[in-house]
N, C-alpha and C positions, 0 to 999 in steps of 0.2 A: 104354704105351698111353694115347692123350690118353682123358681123362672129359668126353663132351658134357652137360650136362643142357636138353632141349625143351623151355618152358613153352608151351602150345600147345591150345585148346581142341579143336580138330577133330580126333578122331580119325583121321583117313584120311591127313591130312597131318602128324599127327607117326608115326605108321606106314610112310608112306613115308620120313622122314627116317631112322626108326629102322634100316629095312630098310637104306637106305643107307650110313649110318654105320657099321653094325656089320659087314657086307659089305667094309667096307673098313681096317676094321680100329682103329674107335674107340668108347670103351665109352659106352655108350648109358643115360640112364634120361631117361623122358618122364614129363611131368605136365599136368594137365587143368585145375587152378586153383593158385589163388598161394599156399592154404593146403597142400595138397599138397608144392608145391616146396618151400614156408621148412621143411615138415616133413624133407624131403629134404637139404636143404643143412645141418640142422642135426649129419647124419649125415661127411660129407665135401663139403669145397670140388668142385668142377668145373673143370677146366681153359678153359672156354670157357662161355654162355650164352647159347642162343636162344630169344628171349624174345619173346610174342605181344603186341601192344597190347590189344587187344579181348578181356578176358578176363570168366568170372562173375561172381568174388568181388572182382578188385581193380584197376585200372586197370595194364597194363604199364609206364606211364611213372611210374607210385607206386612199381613193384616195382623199377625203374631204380635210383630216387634214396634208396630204401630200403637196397639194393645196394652203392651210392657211397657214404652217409654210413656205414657201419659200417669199422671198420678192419677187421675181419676175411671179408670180402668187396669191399672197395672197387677190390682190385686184379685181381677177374675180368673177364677181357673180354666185354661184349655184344654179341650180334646180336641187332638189333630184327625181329621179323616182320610186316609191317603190310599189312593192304587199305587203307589210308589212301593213299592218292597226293598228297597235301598235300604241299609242300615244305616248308609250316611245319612238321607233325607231324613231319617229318623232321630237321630244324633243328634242331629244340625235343629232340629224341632223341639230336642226337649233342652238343648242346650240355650236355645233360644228363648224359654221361659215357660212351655207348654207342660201339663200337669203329667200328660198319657198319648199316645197314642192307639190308634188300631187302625187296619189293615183293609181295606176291600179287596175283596167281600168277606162281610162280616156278620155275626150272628146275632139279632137285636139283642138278646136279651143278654148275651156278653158285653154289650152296649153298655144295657142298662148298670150289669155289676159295676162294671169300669166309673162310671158315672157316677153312682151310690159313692164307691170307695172312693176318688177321687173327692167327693161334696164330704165326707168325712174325715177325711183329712187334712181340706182343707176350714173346716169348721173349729178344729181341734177335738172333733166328741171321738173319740175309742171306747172299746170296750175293756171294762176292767182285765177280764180272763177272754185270753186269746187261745183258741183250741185249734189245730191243727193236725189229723192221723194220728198220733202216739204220743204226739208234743202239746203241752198243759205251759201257756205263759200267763202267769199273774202277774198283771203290771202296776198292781197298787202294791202287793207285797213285796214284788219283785221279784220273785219265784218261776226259777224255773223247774219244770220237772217231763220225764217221760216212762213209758211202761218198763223201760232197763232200768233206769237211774229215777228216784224220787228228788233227789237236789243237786240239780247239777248246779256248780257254781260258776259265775262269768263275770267278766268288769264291766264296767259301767259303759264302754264304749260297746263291750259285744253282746250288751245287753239289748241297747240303743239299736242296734244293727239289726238285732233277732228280729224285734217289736216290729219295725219300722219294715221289715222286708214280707212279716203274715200280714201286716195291715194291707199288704200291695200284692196280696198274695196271688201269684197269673201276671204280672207285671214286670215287663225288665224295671229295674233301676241303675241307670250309667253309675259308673264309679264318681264322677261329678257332682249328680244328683246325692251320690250318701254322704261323701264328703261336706257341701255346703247344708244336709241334715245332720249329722251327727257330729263333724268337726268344729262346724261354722265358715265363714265366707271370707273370717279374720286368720285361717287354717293357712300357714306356709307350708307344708307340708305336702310330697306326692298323692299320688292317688293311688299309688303303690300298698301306700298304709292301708286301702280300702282291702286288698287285696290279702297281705297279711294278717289283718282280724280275721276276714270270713275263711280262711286257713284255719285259725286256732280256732273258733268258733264249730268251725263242722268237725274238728277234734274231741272236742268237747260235749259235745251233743252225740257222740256216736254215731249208733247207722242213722237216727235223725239227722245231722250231718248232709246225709244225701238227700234231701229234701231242695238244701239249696243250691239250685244250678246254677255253671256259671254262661252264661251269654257271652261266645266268642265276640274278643274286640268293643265289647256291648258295656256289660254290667251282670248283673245278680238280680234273680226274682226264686219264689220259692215256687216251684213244679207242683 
């Protein structure tokens, strides 16, 4: 049973998340400030974190990087919960070490997906064959195919790229984010390059191609 923990001032919306989560079958504890949670977490790690920006005691994006620098929490995954609509604050969040964001107000069970896929990826478990409208990725074989084309052929990096953008599928990905996935973090290179593949990439895929959108100033997720 995954362990969520909510940091979350408003009680009615960590209520509803709680009701939801635990309904479906994942173990729940909410908190209302940051002194709270560190009291919490001092108890057992969390499999996952959803985590409020706008809190009493202590900024969410403090409790972020608080989070990241300790090795004994550095490797939980976050969800941010923001009324911020800023792309910056957004930016500034996932650059800061956060898995995902979303938005208030938001739809639980959009919640819940985000959560799901973020706790799989960060586990490492995928699915072999990844299905998407037209688009058929076999990641054991390494095949890709769609109802135009049965083999389309890609390298290695826009293969990485394809995978990694249905696994997040609903999700921006900054150009940052694919870079330290796909390059790595020892990567000298712009972020330009990110840009350049999902070019040839949506060339290659045809009108699958338009599947992937680009996020002004942002990054790429698949629509």
């Amino acid at each position: 049973m995954k362990k969520i923990f909510c940091v979350e001032d408003d009680t009615n919306i960590r209520e509803l998340v709680e009701y939801t989560l635990k309904s479906l079958g994942f173990e729940f504890s909410g908190f209302g400030c940051a002194a709270d949670f560190f009291a919490g977490i001092e108890n057992k790690n969390p499999d996952l974190v959803l985590l409020d920006i706008m809190l009493p005691d202590k900024d969410g994006m403090e409790i972020l990087q608080l989070l990241k620098s300790s090795a004994k929490t550095r490797d939980i995954p976050v969800i941010l919960l923001t009324a911020k609509s800023s792309q910056i604050n957004k930016i500034k969040g996932l650059d800061s070490g956060a898995d995902d964001y979303i938005t208030k107000p938001f739809d639980v069970m959009e919640l819940v997906s985000r959560i799901n896929a973020v706790l799989r990826r960060c586990t490492g478990k995928t699915e072999e064959v990844l299905k998407y409208r037209d688009l058929t990725v076999d990641t054991a074989a390494r095949r890709v195919s769609s109802t135009e084309e049965p083999n389309i052929l890609l390298t290695y990096k826009e293969f990485e790229l394809l995978k990694l953008l249905l696994l997040n599928h609903g999700i921006v990905l900054t150009r940052d984010v694919l870079m330290n996935k796909i390059w790595g973090t020892d990567f000298e290179g712009e972020t330009r390059t990110v840009d350049v593949h999902i070019r040839t990439l949506r060339q290659k895929l045809g009108e699958c191609g338009e599947y992937i959108e680009t996020v002004r100033n942002v990054g790429y997720k698949i629509r």
